[in-house]
GUNUDREN-879108 format. One record per residue (C-alpha): x, y, z; residue in one letter; residue number from 1. Coordinates in nm, 4 decimals, always signed. Layout:
<rs>
{{X Y Z} 'a' NUM}
...
</rs>
This chain:
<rs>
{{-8.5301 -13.1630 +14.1083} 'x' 1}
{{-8.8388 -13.0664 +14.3442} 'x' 2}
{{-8.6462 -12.7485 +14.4221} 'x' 3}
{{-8.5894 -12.6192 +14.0564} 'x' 4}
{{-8.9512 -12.7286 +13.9717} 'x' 5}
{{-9.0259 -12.5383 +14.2808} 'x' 6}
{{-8.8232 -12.2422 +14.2050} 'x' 7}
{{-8.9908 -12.2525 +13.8680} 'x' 8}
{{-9.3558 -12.2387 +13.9702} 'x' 9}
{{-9.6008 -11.9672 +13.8755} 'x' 10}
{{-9.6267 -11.7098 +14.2017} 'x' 11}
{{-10.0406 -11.6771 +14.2252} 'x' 12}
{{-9.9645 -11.2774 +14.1787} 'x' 13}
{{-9.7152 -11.3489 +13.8992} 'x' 14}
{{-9.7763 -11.2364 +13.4993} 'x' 15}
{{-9.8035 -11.6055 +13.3816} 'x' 16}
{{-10.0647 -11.6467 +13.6535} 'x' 17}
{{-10.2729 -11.4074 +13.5205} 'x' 18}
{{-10.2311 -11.5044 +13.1722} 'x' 19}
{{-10.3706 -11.8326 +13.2852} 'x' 20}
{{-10.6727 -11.6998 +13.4497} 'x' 21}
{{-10.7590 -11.5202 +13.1643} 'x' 22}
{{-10.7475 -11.8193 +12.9214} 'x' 23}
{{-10.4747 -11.7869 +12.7746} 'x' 24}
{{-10.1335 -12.0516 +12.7093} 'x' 25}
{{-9.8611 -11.9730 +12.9576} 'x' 26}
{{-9.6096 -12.0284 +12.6803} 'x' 27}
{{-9.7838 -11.6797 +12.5335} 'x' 28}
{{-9.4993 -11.5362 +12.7233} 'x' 29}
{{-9.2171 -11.7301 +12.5562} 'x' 30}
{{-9.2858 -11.5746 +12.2364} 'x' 31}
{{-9.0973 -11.2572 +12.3775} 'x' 32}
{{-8.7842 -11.4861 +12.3444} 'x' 33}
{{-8.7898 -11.4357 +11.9596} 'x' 34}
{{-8.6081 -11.0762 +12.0101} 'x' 35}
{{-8.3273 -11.2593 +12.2177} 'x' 36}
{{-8.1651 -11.3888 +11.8082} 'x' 37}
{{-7.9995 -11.0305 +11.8560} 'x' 38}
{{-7.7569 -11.1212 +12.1128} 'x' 39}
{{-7.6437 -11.4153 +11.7678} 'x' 40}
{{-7.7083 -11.1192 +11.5149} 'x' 41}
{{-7.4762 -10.8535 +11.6815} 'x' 42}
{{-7.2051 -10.9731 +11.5765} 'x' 43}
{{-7.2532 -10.9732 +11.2478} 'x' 44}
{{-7.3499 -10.6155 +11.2323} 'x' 45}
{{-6.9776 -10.4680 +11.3267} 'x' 46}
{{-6.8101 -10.7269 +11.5282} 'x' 47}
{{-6.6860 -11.0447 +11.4756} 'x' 48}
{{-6.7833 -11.4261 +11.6688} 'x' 49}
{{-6.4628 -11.5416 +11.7969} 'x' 50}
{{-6.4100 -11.7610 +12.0806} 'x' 51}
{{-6.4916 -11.5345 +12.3331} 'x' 52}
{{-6.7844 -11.4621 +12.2240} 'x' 53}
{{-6.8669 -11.8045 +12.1882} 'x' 54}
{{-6.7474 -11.8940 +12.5647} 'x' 55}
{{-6.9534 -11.5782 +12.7280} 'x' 56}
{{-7.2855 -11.6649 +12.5357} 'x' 57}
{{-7.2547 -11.9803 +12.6492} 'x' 58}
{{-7.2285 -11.9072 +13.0049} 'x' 59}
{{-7.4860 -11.5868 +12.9424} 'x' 60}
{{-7.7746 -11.6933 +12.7757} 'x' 61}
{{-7.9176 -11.9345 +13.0157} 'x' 62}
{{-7.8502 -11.6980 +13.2712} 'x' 63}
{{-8.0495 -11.4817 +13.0562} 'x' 64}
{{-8.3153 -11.7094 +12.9908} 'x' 65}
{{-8.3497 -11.7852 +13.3982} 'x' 66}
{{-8.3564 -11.4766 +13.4560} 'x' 67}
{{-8.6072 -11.3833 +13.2377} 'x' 68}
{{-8.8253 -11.6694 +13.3106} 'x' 69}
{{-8.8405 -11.5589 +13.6454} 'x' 70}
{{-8.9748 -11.1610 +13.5383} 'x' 71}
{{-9.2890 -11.3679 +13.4332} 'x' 72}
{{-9.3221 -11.6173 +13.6700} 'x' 73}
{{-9.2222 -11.4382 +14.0123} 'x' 74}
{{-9.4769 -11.2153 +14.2165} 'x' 75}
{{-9.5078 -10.9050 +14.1238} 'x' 76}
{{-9.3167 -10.7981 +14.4474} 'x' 77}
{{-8.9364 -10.9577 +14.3545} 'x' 78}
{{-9.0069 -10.9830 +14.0031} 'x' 79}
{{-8.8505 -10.6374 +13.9339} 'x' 80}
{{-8.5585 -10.7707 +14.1105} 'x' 81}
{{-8.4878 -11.0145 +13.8402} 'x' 82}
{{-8.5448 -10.7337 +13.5513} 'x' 83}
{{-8.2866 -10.5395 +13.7021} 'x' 84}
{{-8.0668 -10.8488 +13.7135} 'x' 85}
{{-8.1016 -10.8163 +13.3494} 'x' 86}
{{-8.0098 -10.5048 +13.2981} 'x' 87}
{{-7.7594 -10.5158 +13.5452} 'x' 88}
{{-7.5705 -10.8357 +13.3761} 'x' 89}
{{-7.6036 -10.6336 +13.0312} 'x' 90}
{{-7.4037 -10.3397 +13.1303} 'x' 91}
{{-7.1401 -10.5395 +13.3168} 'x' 92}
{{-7.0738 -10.7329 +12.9808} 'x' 93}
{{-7.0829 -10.4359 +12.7858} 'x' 94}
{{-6.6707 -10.4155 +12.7825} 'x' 95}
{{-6.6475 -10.7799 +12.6208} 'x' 96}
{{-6.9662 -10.8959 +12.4978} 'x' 97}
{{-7.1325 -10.6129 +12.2317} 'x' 98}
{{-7.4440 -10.8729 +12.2423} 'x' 99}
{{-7.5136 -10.8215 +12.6358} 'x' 100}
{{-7.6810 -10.4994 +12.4636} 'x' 101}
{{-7.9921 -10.7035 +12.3778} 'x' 102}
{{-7.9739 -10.8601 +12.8130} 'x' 103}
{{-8.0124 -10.4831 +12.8689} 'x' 104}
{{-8.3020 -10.3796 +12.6820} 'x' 105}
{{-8.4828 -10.6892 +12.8218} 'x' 106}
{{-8.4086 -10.5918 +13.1458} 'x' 107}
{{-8.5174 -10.2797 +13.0718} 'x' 108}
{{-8.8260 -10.3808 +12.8977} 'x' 109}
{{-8.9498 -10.6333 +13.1836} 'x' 110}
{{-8.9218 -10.3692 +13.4611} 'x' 111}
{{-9.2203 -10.2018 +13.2779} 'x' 112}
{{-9.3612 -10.5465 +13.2367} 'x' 113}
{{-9.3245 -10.6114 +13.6255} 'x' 114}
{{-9.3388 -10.3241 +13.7971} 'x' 115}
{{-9.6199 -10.2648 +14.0538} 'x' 116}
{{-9.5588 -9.9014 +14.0772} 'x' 117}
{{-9.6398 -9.5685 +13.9152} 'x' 118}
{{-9.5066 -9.4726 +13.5149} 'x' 119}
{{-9.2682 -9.1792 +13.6793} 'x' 120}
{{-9.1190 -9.4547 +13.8940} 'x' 121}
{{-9.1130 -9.6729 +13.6093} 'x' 122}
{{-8.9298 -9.3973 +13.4070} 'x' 123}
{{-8.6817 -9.2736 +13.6931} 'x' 124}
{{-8.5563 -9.6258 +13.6884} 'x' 125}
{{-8.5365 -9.6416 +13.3428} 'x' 126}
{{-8.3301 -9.3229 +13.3025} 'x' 127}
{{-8.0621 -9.4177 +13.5792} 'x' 128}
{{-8.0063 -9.7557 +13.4252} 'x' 129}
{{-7.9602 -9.5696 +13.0400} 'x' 130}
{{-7.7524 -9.3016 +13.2175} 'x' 131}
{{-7.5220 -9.6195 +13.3948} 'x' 132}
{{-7.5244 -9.7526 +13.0327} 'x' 133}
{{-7.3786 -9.4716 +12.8684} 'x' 134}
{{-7.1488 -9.4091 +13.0619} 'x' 135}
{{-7.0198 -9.7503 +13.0077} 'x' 136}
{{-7.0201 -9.7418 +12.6956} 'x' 137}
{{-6.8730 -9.4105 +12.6077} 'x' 138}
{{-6.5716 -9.5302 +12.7863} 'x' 139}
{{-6.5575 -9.8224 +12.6516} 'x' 140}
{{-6.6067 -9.6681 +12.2731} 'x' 141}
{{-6.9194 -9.7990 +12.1283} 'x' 142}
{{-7.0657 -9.5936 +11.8260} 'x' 143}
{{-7.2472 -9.3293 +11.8981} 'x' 144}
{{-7.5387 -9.5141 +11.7015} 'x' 145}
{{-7.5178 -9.7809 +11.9573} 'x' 146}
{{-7.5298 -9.5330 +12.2887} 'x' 147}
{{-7.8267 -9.3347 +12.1059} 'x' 148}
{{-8.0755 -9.5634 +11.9574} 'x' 149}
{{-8.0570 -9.8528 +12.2527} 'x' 150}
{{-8.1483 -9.5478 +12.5350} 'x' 151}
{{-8.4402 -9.4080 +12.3023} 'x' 152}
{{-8.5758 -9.8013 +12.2296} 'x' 153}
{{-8.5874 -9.9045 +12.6405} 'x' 154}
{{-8.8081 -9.5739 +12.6614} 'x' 155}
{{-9.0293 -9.6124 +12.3602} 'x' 156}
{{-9.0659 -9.9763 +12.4252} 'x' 157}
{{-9.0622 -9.9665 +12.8085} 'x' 158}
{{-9.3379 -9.7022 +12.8222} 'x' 159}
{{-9.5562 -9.8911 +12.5661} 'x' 160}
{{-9.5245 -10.1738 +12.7422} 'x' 161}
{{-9.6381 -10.0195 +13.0535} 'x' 162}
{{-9.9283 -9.8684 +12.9090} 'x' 163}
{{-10.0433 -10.2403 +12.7033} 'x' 164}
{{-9.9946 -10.3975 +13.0701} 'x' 165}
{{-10.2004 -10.1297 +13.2587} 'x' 166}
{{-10.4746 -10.1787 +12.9716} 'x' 167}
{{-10.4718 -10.5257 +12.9936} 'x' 168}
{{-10.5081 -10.5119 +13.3859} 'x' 169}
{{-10.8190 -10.2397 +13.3750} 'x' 170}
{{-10.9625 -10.5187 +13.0885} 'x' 171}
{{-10.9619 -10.7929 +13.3165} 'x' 172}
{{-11.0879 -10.6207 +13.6076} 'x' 173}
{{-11.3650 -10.5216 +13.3846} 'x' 174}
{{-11.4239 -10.8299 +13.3099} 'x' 175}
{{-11.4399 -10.9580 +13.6388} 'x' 176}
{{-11.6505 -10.6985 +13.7348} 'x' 177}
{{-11.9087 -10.8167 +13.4901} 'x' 178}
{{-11.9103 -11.1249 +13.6051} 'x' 179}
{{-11.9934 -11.0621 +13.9222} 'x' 180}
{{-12.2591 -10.8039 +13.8280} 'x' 181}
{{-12.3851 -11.1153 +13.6267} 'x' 182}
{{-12.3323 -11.3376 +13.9395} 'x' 183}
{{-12.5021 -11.1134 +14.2048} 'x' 184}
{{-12.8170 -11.0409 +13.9828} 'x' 185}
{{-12.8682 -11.3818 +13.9191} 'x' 186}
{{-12.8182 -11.4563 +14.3186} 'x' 187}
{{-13.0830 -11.1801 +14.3949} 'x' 188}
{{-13.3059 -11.2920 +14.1182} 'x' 189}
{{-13.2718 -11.6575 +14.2893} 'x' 190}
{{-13.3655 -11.5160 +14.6606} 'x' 191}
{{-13.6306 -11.3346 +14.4949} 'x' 192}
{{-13.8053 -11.5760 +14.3417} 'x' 193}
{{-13.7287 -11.8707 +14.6481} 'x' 194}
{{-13.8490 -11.5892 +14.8616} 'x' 195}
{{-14.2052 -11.5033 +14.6155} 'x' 196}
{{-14.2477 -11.8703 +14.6488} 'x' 197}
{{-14.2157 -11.9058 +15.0192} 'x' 198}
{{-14.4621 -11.6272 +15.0595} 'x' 199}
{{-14.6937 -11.7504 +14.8136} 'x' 200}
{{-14.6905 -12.1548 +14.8905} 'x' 201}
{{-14.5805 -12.1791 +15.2376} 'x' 202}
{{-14.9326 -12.0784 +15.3946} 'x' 203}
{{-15.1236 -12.1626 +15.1353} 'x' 204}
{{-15.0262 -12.5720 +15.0970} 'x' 205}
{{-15.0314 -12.5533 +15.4592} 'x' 206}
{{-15.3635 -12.3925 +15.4580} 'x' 207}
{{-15.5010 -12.7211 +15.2077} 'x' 208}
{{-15.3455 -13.0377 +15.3993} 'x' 209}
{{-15.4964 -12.8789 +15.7330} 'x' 210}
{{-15.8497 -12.9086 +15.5388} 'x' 211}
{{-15.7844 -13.2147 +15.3517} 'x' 212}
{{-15.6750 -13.3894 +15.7256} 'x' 213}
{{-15.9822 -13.2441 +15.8780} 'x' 214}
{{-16.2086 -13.3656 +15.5340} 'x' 215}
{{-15.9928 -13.7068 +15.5961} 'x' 216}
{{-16.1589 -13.7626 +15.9705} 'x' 217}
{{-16.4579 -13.6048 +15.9003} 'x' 218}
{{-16.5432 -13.8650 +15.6155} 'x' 219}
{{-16.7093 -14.1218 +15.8365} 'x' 220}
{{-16.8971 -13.9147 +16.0873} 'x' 221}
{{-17.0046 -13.5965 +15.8599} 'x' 222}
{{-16.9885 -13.6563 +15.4513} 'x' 223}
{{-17.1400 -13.3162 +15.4019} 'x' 224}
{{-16.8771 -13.1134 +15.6189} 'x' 225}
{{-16.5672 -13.3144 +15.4906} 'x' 226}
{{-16.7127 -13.2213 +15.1315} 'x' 227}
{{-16.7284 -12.8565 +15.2138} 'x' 228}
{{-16.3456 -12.8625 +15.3683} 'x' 229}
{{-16.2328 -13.0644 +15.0517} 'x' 230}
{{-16.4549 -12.8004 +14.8097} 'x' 231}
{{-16.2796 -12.5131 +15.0795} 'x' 232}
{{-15.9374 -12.6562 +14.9778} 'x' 233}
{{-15.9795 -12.6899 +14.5882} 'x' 234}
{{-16.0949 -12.2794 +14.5933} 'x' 235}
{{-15.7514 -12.1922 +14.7985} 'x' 236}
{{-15.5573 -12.4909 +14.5704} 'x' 237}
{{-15.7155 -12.2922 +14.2897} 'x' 238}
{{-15.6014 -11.9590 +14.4283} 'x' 239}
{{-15.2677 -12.0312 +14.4912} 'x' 240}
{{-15.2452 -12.1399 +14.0838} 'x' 241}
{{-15.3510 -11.7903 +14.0050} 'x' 242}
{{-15.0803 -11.6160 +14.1959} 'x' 243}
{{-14.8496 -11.8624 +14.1039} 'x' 244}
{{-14.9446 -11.7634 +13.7659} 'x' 245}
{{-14.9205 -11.3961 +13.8241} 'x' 246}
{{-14.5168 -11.4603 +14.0135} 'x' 247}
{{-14.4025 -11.6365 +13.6947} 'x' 248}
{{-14.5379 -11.3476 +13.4823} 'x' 249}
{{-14.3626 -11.1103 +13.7271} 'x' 250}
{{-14.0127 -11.3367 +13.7027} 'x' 251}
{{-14.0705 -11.3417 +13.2949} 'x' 252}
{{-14.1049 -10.9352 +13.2936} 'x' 253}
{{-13.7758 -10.9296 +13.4267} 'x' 254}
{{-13.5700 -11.0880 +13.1033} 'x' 255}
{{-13.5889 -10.7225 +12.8754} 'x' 256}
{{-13.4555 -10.5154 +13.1528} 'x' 257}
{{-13.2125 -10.7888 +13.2545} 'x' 258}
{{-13.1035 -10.7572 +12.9155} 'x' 259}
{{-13.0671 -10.4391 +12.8222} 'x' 260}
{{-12.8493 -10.4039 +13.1253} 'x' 261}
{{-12.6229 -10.7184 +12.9733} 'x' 262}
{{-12.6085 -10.5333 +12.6184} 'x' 263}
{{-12.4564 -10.2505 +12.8232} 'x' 264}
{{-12.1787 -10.4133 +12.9725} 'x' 265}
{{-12.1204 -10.6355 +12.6567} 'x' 266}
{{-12.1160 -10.2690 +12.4341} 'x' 267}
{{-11.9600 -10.0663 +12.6592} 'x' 268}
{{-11.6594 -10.3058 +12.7653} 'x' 269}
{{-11.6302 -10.3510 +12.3476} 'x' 270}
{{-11.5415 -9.9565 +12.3208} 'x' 271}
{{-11.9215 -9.9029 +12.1574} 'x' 272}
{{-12.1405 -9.6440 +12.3173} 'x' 273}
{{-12.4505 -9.8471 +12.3520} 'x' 274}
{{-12.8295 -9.6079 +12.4341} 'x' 275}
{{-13.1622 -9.7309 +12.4736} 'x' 276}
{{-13.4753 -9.5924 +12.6060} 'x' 277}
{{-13.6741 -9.7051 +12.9253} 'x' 278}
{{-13.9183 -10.0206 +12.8049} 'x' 279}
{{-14.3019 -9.9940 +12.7758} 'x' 280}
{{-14.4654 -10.1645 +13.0567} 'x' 281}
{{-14.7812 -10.4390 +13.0110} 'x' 282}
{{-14.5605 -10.6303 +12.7520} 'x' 283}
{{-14.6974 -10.9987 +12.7238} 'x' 284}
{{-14.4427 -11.2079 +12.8692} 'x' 285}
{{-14.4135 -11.4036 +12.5542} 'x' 286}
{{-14.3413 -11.1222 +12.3303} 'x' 287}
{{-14.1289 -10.9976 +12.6151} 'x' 288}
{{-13.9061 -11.3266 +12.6360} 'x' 289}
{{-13.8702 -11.3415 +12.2056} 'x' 290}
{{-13.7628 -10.9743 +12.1823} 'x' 291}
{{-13.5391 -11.0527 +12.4862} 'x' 292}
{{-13.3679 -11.3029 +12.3275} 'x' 293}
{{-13.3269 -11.0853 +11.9988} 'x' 294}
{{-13.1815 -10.7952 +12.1417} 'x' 295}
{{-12.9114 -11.0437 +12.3532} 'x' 296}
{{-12.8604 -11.2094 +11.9119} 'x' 297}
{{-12.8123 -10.8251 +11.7763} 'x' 298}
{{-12.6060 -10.6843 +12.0878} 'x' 299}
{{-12.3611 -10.9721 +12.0436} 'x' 300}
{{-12.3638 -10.9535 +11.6640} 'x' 301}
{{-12.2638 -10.5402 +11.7074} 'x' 302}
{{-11.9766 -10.6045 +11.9860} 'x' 303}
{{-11.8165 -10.8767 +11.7425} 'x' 304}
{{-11.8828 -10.8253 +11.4221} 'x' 305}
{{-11.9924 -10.4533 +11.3472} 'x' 306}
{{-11.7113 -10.2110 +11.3936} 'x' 307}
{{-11.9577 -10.0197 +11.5888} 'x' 308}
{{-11.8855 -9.7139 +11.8148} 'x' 309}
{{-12.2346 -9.6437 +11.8621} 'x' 310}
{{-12.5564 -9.8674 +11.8827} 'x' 311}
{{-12.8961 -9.7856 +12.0684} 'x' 312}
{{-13.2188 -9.9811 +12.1310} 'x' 313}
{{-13.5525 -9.8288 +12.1016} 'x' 314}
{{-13.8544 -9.9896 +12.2147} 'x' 315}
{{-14.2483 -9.8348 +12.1277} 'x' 316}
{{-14.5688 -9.9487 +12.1505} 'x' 317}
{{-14.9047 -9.8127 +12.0635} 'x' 318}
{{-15.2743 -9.9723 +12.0836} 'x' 319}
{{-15.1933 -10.2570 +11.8580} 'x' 320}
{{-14.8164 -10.2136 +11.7697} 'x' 321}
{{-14.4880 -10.2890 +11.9423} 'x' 322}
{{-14.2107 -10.1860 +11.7678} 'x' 323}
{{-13.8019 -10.2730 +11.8563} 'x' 324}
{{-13.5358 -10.0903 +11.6891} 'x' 325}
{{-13.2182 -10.1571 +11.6917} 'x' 326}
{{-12.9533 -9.9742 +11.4837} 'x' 327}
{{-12.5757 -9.9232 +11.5061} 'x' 328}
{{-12.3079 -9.6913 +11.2984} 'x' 329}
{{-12.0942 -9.9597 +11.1930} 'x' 330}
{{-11.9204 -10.0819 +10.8744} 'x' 331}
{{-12.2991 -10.2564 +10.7688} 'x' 332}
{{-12.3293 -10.4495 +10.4234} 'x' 333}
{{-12.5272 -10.7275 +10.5529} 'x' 334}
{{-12.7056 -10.8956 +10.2364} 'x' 335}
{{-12.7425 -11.2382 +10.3807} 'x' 336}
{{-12.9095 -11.4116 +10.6811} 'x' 337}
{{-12.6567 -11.5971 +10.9198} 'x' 338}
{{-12.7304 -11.8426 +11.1260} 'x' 339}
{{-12.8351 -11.5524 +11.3977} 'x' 340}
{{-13.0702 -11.3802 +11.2337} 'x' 341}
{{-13.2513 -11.6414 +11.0729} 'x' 342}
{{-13.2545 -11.7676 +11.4793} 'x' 343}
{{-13.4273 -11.3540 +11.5288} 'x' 344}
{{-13.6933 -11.3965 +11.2532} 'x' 345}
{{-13.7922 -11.7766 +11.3596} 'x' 346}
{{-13.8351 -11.6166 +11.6792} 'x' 347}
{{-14.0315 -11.3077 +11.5625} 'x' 348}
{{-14.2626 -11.4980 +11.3324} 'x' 349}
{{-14.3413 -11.7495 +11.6330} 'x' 350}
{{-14.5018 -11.4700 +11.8022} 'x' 351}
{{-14.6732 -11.3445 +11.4432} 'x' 352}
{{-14.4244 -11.0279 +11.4307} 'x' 353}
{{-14.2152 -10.9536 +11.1328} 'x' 354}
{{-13.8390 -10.8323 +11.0976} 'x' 355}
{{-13.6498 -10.5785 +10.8844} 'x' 356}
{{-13.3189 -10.4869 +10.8101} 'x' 357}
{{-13.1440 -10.1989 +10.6349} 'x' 358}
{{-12.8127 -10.2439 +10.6056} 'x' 359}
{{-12.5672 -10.0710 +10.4055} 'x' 360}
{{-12.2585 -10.0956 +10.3395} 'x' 361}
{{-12.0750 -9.8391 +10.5867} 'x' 362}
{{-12.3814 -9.6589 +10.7138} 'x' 363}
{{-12.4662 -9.9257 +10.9862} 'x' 364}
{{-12.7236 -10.1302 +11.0238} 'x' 365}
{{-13.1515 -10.0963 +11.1540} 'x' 366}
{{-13.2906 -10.3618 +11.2655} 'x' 367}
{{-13.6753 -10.2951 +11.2923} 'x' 368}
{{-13.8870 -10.5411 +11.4338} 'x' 369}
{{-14.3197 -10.5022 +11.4828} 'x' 370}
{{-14.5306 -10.7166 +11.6948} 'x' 371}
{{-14.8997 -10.7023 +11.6381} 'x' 372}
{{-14.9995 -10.7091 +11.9773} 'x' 373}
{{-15.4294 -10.7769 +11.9908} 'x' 374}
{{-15.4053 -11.1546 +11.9279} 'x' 375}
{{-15.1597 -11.1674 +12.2640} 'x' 376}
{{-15.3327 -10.8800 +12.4634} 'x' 377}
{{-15.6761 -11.1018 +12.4175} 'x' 378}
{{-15.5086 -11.4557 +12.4356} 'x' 379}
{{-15.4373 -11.6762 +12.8209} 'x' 380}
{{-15.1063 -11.6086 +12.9871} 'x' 381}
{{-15.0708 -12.0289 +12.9979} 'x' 382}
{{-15.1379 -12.2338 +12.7121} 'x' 383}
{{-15.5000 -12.4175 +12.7646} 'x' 384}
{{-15.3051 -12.7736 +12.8310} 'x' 385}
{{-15.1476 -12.6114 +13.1352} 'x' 386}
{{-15.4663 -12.4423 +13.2596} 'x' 387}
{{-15.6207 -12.8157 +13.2938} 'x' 388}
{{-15.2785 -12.9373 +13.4918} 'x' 389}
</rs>
C-alpha cells in the first residue's frame, strides 16, 4: 500500500504540484477525464460493443487512467514518458479496439501538457506518432474520416495546449516575481527605517542617561549643576522628538510612490497599460497617506472590474489645490457608490477634499479628486495630544 501511495505522490516539479502552489484543487486536473466517455461512445458511432470490446476496455482503461494520472503527477523529466505510453498503447490497439483512438489523442495531448522542451520538438514528436498512426490504420482499413480528423485534432489541440501551458507558466512567474518585488521593498523599507532609527536614537538616548547618571550623583553635592545636566538632557530629549518627527514624515512620504509602483504591477500583469506622471513633492503626509490609499481602491477596482486596457494617474498641485486624476478606457456605467468608493470619499472628506466621477457607460471612467491644501500646509505634522506625549 505505501508503495502505490508512494508511486502516486505529486513529484515537487510535477503539473499537480504547481496547480497546488497556485491555489488551486489538484482534482482540477481530473476534469480532463470527461473526454475519456469516447473510448464508451465509439462504438456506437460505426462499430458495435461485443465481448471483446468489453474484455479489452476492461483491461485498458485503468491502464489508461494510471497512465494518465501519472502525465500530471510525475516530474516534468519522465512525465513525457508516460504520454507516450499513451499514445503508444493507442496505436497498438488500433487493430482490435476502434476506442484505443481516444488513448491516442490523450497521449498525444499530454506530451504538449508535459513536455519541458521547445514547440518544434513538441511538434516533431507529434508528427512521427500521427505518421505511426496512419500507417496503422490504413492497413488496418479505418475510414478515411477516422485517419484525417484524429491527426489534424492532436495538432490543433496539442499546440493549444502548449501555448495555454506556456501562458500559464510566464503568469505564475509573474506572479512570483511580484511578490518578491513586494517582499524585497518591504525588507529595504524595514532596514531603512531600523537603520534611520539607529542613527537617530542610538547616540542620542545614550547621550540623555549619561546626563541624567551624572544629574543622579550630582544631586547631593551640586543641586545647581545636576539641574543644568537634567535641563541639558530635556533640550537633546526634545531634539531627538523633532527628528523623530521629521523620520516618520520621511517613512509616510514613501506610501504614493510605493503605490504607484504596486498599481503598475497590479495593471500591467492584468493586460491594462497603466501611466502616471512623477508626484509633486511637499505633499502633507496626511493627504499623502488618504490619496495613497485611494489610488491602491481605484487601481484594484480597474484590474477587476473595468475591462480596461488603458488607465493613467495624474497628480497636480498648485498654491492651494491638489488635484488626483484617475481615469481609465473601460466599459464605465458606474451610477452607484459600492462599498469602495464610498470607503474613497470617507477618506477624501476626512482630509476636507471632495471626489468626482464621470462615468459613462463605455467611455471609461474619471475619477477627479481636489484637496484644498492651506488648512494642512498651516496645520502641526502631529496632532496637539501627541505634541504633549
Amino acid at each position: 500500500m505505501d508503495v502505490i501511495r508512494a508511486w502516486f505522490q505529486p513529484a515537487p516539479d510535477s503539473r499537480v504540484a504547481a496547480t497546488r502552489r497556485q491555489g488551486k484543487s489538484s482534482g482540477v486536473e481530473a476534469v480532463h477525464l470527461l473526454w475519456s466517455a469516447w473510448v464508451f461512445i465509439t462504438p456506437a458511432l460505426g462499430g458495435r460493443y461485443d465481448l471483446q470490446w468489453v474484455l479489452i476496455t476492461l483491461v485498458s482503461y485503468p491502464v489508461f487512467v494510471m497512465l494518465f494520472a501519472k502525465t500530471m503527477l510525475a516530474s516534468r523529466r519522465t512525465a513525457p514518458r508516460y504520454a507516450l505510453a499513451l499514445a503508444s498503447m493507442g496505436i497498438a490497439l488500433a487493430p482490435w479496439y476502434p476506442s484505443g483512438i481516444a488513448y491516442f489523442i490523450y497521449g498525444c495531448v499530454t506530451s504538449a501538457l508535459s513536455t519541458t522542451r521547445g514547440f518544434l520538438p513538441l511538434l516533431l514528436r507529434l508528427m512521427v506518432l500521427n505518421a505511426i498512426y496512419l500507417l496503422v490504420t490504413w492497413k488496418v482499413g479505418y475510414p478515411w474520416q477516422a485517419m484525417l480528423s484524429v491527426p489534424c485534432m492532436t495538432l490543433i489541440i496539442g499546440s493549444v495546449s502548449f501555448v495555454e501551458r506556456m501562458q500559464h507558466e510566464k503568469d505564475a512567474a509573474l506572479k512570483l516575481s511580484q511578490d518578491e518585488v513586494r517582499r524585497l521593498a518591504a525588507t529595504a523599507e524595514r532596514e531603512r527605517i531600523g537603520r534611520d532609527l539607529h542613527d537617530l536614537l542610538g547616540h542620542t538616548l545614550s547621550l540623555i542617561t549619561l546626563k541624567l547618571e551624572l544629574a543622579r550623583k550630582l544631586h547631593d553635592r551640586d543641586p545647581e549643576a545636576a539641574r543644568r545636566e537634567v535641563e541639558e538632557a530635556e533640550k537633546v530629549a526634545r531634539h531627538a522628538l523633532a527628528e523623530v518627527r521629521s523620520a516618520v514624515t520621511g517613512i509616510r512620504a514613501t506610501d504614493l510612490a510605493a503605490e504607484l509602483a504596486s498599481a503598475r504591477l497590479l495593471l500591467e500583469s492584468s493586460g491594462v497599460h497603466f501611466d502616471y506622471n512623477v508626484p509633486p513633492t511637499g505633499i502633507p503626509p496626511e493627504i499623502e497617506r488618504s490619496l495613497s490609499l485611494v489610488m491602491r481602491e481605484a487601481a484594484t477596482n480597474i484590474a477587476r472590474h473595468a475591462q480596461a486596457s488603458r488607465a493613467r494617474i495624474e497628480l497636480s498641485r498648485d498654491d492651494h489645490v491638489l488635484r488626483l486624476c484617475i481615469n481609465d478606457d473601460g466599459r464605465g456605467g458606474i451610477v452607484e457608490d459600492g462599498n469602495g468608493l464610498c470607503g474613497m470619499r470617507e477618506r477624501i472628506r476626512g482630509i476636507g477634499g471632495n471626489l468626482s466621477i464621470d462615468s459613462p457607460r463605455g467611455r471609461g471612467t474619471t475619477l477627479l479628486v481636489t484637496v484644498p491644501l492651506q488648512q494642512h500646509l498651516h496645520s502641526p505634522a502631529l496632532p496637539p495630544a501627541t505634541h504633549a506625549a
